[in-house]
C-alpha positions as CSV (number, residue, x, y, z in Angstrom):
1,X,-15.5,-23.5,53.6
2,X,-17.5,-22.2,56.2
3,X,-16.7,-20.4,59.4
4,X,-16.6,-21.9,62.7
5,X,-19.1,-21.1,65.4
6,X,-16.6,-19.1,67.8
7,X,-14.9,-17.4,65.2
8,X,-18.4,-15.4,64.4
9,X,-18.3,-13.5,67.1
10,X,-14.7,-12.7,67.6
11,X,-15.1,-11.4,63.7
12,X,-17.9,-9.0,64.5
13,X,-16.3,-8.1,67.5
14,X,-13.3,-7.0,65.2
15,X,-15.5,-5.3,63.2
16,X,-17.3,-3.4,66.0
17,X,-14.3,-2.5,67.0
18,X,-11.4,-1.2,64.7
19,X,-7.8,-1.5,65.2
20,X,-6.4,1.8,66.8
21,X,-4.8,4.0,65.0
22,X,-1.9,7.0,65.1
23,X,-2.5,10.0,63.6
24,X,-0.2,12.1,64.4
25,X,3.4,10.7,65.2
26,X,5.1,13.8,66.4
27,X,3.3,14.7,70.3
28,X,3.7,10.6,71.2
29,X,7.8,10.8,70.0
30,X,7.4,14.7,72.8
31,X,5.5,12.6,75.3
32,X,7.8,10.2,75.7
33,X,11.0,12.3,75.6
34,X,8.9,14.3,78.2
35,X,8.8,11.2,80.0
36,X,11.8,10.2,79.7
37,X,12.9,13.5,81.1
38,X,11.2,13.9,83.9
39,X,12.5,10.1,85.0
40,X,16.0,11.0,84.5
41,X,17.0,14.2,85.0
42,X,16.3,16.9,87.8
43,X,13.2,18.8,87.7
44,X,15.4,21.5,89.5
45,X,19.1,21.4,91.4
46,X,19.2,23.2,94.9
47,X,23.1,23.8,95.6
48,X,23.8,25.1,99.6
49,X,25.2,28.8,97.7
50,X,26.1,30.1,94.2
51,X,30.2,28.5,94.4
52,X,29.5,24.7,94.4
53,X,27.3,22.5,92.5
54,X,23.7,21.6,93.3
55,X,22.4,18.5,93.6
56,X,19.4,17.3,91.4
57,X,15.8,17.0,92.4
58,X,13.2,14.9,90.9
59,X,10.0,16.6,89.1
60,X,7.9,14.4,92.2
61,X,9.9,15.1,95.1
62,X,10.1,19.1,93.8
63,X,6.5,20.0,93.2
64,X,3.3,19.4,95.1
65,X,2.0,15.9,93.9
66,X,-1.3,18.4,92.7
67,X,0.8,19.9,90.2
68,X,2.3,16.5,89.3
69,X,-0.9,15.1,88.4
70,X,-2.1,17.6,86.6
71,X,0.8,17.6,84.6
72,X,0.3,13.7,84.2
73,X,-3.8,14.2,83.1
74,X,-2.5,17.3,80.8
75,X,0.0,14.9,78.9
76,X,-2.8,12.3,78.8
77,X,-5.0,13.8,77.4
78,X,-2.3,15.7,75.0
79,X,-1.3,11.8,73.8
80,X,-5.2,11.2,73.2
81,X,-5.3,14.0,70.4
82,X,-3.0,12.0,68.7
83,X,-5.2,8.8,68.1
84,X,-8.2,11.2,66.8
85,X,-9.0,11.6,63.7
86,X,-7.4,14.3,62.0
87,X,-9.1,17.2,61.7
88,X,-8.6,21.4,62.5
89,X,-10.6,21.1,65.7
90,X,-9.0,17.9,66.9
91,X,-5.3,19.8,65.8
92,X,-6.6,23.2,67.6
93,X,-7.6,21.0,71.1
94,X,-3.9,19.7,70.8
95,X,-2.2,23.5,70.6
96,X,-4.8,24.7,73.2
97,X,-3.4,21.7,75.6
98,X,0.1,21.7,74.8
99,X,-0.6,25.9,75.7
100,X,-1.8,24.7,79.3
101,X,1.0,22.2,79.5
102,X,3.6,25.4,79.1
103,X,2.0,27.1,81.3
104,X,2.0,24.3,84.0
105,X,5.3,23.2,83.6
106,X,6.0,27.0,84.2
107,X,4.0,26.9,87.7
108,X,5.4,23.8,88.5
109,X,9.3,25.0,88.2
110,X,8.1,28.3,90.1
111,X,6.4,26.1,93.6
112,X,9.0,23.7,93.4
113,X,11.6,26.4,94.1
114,X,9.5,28.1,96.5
115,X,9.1,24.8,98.2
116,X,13.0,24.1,98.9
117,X,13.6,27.9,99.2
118,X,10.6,28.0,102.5
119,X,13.3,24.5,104.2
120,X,17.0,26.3,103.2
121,X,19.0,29.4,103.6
122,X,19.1,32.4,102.1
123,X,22.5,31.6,100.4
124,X,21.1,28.3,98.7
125,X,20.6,28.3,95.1
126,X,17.9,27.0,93.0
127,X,18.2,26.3,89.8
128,X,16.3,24.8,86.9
129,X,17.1,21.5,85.9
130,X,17.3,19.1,82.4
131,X,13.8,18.0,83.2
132,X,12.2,20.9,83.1
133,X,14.1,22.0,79.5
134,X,13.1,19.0,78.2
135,X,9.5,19.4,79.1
136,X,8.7,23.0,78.2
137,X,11.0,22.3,74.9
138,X,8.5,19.3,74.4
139,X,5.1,21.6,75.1
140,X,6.7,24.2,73.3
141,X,6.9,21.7,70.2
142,X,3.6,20.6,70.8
143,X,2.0,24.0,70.5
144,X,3.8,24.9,67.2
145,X,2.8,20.9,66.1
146,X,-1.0,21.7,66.7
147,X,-0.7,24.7,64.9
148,X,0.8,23.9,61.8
149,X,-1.6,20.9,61.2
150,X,-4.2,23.0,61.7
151,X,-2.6,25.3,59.2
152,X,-3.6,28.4,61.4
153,X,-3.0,31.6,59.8
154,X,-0.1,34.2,61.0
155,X,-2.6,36.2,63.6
156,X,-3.6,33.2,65.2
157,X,-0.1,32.0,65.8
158,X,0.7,35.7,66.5
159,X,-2.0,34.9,69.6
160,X,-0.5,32.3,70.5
161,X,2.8,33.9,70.9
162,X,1.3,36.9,72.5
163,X,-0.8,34.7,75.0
164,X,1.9,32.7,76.1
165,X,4.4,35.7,76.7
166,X,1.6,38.1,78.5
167,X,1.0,34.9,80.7
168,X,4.4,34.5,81.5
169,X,5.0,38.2,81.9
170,X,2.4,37.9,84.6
171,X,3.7,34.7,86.0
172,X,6.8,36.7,86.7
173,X,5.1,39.9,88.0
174,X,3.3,37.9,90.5
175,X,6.8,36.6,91.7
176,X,6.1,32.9,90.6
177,X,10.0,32.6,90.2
178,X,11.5,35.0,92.7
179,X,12.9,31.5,94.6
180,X,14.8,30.8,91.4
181,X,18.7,31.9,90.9
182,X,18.2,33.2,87.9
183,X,15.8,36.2,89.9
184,X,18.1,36.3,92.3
185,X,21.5,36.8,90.1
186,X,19.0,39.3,87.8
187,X,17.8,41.5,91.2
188,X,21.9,41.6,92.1
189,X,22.8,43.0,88.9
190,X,19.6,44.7,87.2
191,X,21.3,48.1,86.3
192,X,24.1,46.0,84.9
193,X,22.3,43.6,83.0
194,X,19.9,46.4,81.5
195,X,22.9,48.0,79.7
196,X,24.3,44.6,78.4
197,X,21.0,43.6,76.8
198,X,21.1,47.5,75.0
199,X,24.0,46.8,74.0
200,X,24.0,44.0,72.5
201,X,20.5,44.4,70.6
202,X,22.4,47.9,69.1
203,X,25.3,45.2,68.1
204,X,23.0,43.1,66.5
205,X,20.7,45.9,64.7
206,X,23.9,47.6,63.4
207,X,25.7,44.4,62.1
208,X,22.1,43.3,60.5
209,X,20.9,46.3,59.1
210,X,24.7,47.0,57.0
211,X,24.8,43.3,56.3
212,X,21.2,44.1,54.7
213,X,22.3,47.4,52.8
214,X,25.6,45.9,51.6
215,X,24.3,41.6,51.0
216,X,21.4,42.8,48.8
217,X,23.0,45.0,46.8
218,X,25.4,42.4,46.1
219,X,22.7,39.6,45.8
220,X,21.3,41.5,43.1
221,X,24.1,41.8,40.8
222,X,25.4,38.0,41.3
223,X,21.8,37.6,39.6
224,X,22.1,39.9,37.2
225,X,25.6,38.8,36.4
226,X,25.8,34.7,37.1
227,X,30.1,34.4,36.6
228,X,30.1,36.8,39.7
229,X,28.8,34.4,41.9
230,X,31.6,32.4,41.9
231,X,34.1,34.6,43.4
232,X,31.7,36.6,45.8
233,X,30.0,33.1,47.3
234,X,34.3,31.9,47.1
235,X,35.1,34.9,49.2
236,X,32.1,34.9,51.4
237,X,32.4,30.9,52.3
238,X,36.5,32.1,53.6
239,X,35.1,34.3,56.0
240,X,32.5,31.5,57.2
241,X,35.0,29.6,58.4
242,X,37.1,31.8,60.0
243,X,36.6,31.3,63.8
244,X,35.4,34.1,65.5
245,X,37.6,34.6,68.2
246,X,40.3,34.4,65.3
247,X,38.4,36.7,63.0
248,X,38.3,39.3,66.1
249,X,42.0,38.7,66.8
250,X,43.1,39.9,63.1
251,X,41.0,43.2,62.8
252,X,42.7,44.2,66.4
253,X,46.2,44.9,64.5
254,X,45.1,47.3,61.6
255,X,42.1,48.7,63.5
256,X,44.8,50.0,65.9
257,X,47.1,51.3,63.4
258,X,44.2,53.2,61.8
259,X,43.3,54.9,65.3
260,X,46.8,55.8,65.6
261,X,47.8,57.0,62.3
262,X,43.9,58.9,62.4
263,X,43.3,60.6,65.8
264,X,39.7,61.4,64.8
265,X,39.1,58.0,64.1
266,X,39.8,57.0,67.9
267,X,37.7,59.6,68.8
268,X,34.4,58.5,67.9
269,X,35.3,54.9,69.4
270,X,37.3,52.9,66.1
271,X,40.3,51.0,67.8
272,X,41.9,48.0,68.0
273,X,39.3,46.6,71.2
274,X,35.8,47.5,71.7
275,X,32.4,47.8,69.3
276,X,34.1,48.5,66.0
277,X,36.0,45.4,65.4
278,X,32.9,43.4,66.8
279,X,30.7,45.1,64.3
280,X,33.2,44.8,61.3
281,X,33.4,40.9,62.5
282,X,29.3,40.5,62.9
283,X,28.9,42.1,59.1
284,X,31.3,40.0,57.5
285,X,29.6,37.0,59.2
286,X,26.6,38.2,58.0
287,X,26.6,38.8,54.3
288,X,27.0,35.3,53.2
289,X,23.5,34.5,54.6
290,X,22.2,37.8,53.4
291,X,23.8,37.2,50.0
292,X,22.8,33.5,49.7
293,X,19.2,34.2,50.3
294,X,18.9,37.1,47.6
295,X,20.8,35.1,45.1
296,X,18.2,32.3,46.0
297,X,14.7,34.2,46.3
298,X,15.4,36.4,43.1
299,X,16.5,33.2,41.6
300,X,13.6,31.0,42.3
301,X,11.1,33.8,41.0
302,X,9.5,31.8,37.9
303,X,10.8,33.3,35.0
304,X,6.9,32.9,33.3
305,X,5.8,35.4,35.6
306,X,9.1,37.9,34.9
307,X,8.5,37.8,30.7
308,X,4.6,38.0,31.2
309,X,5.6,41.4,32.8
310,X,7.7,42.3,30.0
311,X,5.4,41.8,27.7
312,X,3.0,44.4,29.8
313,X,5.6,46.3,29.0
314,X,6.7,47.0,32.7
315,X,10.5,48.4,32.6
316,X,12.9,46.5,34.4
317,X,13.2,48.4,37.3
318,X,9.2,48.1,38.1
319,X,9.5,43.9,36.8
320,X,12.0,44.1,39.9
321,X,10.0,46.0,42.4
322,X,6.6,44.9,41.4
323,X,6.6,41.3,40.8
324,X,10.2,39.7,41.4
325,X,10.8,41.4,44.7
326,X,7.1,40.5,46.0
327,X,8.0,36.7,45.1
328,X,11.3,36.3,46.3
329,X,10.2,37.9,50.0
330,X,9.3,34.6,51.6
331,X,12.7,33.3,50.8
332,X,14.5,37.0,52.2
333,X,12.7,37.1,55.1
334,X,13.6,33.2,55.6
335,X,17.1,34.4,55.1
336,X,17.0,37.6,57.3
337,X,16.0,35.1,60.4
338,X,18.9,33.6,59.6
339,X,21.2,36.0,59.9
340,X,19.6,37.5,63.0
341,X,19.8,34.7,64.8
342,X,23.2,34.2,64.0
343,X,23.9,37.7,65.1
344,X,22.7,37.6,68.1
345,X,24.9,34.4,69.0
346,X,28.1,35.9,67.7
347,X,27.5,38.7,69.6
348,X,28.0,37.0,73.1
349,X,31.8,36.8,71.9
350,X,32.3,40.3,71.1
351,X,32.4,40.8,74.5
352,X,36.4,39.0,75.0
353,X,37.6,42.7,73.2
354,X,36.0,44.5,75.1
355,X,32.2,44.9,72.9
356,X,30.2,44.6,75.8
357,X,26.7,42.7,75.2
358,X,25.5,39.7,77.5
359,X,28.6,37.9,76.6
360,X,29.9,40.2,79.5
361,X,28.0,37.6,81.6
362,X,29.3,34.1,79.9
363,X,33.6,35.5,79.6
């Protein structure tokens, strides 16, 4: 059976041209949320003072239609990278855009408010909108995307990080977002907010760093001895689940009998209200994390390695120090994000009894 006349050409036309096709499925699913965003939501909300709520204003009626268009190439041209061939270069092009598209969406916040700050009164209040979460969250992604494809190395990303905070720090110095609220409220309350943010990175450093000295110790034995782990992960999971709020509410009552029945304990600050009970609570929230990820890291080391180091004759506190230690740190380190991140969260409620910390600025 031969082929028709027409159909000839349409083949070789096929051939000459190839069906598109997606490489990378991750920036098209940002785009579009992006998209999405910037279609439905407020770029920023202007409100008439700081009391009542603002109303929302779209990304094209906020910032100069310049800005709007470049955003609109950017993201372009941030989609195309996904419809190249796969490659370091093509992955590297696709961080370096997504980089500029930070940086812009940045810009375009910061004219927007000086745009409706330069038409309204000095008691209106500019804040930033879903819109522009979405689309920073989305070129944020995009930037960590590129990177990981293009399997860059820790000092690379360690750029990254440092080029996109030094340009932000800038951004800020040259007062691209002194219309916003957020300078405003900050300018208002500096002194204030500068002794909340020491106190709670001290909160979270304490509460992290005696998690660490008490969780690994711990860790370690539950290895060493498996039918521990029952009972300490047992006990470990009950506090987990204890609220917070709750948690804080039930070391109040023998905290203060201790600084009552011990006057030199209320001296040096251990009461019933105030950093002692939020630092008791933060530790005790954070040893199951700590705990988990020693248990699992020391666990995981392969137990090849550990008896080829016996039989070097390696005692068994070098085997620990000197080969299981050095494997397991990925999965600590993992596990020390973890608990610092869940630190710093809890710490906002210390400050209902009285801990202090930037919760002072949510209760």
């Amino acid at each position: 059976m031969s082929m028709s006349g027409p159909a000839v050409p349409a083949f070789r036309a096929a051939a000459r041209f190839p069906a598109i096709r997606l490489y990378n499925h991750v920036v098209p699913v940002l785009i579009s949320a992006a998209v999405i965003a910037a279609t439905a939501c407020g770029f920023i909300s202007v409100a008439p003072n700081r009391l009542v709520s603002g109303e929302s204003v779209a990304l094209w009626l906020a910032a100069d239609p310049r800005v709007t268009a470049a955003l609109a190439v950017l993201g372009a041209a941030l989609l195309t990278t996904a419809f190249a061939t796969s490659n370091r270069a093509v992955h590297f092009a696709s961080a370096g855009i997504a980089v500029t598209l930070v940086f812009l969406v940045l810009a375009a916040v910061g004219q927007a408010a000086h745009a409706q700050a330069a038409s309204a009164s000095k008691l209106t209040r500019i804040s930033l909108g879903a819109a522009f979460w979405v689309m920073l969250g989305a070129a944020g992604l995009a930037v960590l995307d590129g990177l990981q494809r293009a399997r860059a190395g820790i000092l690379v990303q360690l750029a990254a990080v440092i080029v996109i905070g030094a340009g932000f720090a800038a951004m800020i110095e040259a007062g691209a977002f002194d219309a916003l609220s957020l300078t405003h409220e900050y300018r208002t309350r500096e002194a204030q907010f500068a002794g909340a943010l020491t106190r709670h990175v001290e909160l979270v450093l304490a509460s992290v760093g005696v998690a660490v000295i008490a969780g690994f110790p711990l860790g370690v034995a539950a290895v060493r001895r498996p039918g521990w782990q029952g009972p300490v992960f047992a006990v470990l999971n009950l506090l987990q689940t204890i609220p917070s709020i709750a948690l804080f509410g039930l070391l109040i009552v023998p905290l203060s009998a201790v600084a009552s029945a011990f006057p030199s304990f209320a001296a040096v600050g251990i009461g019933g209200i105030g950093v002692a009970p939020a630092l008791i609570a933060l530790v005790l929230y954070a040893l199951l994390p700590v705990v988990r990820s020693t248990v699992a890291g020391l666990s995981g080391v392969d137990r090849g390695v550990v008896d080829a180091a016996r039989g070097m004759g390696m005692r068994q506190r070098q085997r620990f120090w000197q080969v299981e230690l050095p494997l397991s740190a990925p999965v600590l380190l993992a596990g020390l994000r973890i608990v610092t991140v869940q630190a710093i969260g809890l710490a906002v409620v210390a400050a209902l009894i009285g801990a202090g910390g930037l919760g002072s600025f949510v209760f």
